[in-house]
N, C-alpha and C positions, 0 to 999 in steps of 0.2 A: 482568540487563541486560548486553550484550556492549557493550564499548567500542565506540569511533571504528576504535581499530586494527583491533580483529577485524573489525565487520563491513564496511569497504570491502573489505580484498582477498576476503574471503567475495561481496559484491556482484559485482566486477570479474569475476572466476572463474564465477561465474553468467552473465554477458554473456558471456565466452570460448566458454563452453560452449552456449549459446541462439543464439548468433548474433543476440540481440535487441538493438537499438538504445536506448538512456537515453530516447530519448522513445518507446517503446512501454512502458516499465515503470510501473509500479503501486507504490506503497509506502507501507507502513503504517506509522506511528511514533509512539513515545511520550517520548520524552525525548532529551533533546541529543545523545548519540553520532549519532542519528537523521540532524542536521542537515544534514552532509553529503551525504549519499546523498538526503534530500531535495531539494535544490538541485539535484541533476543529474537525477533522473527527469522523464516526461513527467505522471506523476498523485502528486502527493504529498498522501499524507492523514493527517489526524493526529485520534489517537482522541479519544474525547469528551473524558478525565480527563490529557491528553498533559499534559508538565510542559514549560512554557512556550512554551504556543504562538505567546506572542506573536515567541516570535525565529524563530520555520519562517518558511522562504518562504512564497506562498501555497500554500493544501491548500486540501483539500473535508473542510471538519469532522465526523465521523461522531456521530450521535448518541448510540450505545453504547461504555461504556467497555472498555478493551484489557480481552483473558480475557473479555468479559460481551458475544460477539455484536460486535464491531466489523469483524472479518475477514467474517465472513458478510455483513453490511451494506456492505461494500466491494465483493466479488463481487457481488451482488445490483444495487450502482450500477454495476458494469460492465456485468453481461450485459443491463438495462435500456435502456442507454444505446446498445448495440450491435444491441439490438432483439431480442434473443432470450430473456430473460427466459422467455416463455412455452414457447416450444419445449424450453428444461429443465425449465421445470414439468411438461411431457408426456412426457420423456425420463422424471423420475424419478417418474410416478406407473406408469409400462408394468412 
């Protein structure tokens, strides 16, 4: 697990370099250094087995625990939700 310290300026530095705005990000977390970087994204999720979810802002609670399929089920509610779901399903069966 990376601290608080480490992974903002690792986050910030990511935005520098995307040129992506905090509410177009996505973020996946399991435990309190987390919390942070959750509060400021536009999709904050926290994995099935997260340690104390009750203190994250709100997320979209993933079913599967972090390491066991949570990131894939995360992608999977993106590209769902953006409507293209299927169009990668065709992309990766060509």
């Amino acid at each position: 697990m990376r601290s608080k310290a480490t992974k903002l300026p690792a986050y910030e530095d990511v935005l520098r370099k995307t040129g992506a705005q905090e509410s177009e990000v996505a973020f996946l977390g399991d435990d309190l250094p987390d919390l942070t970087i959750m509060s400021r994204v536009g999709l904050a999720v926290a994995v099935h087995n997260a340690t104390q979810k009750s203190a994250a802002p709100p997320t979209t609670q993933q079913k599967a625990d972090g390491g066991k399929g949570a990131a894939r089920e995360l992608v999977e509610l993106i590209l769902k939700s953006k409507g293209i779901w299927e169009e990668m399903i065709d992309k990766a069966r060509a």
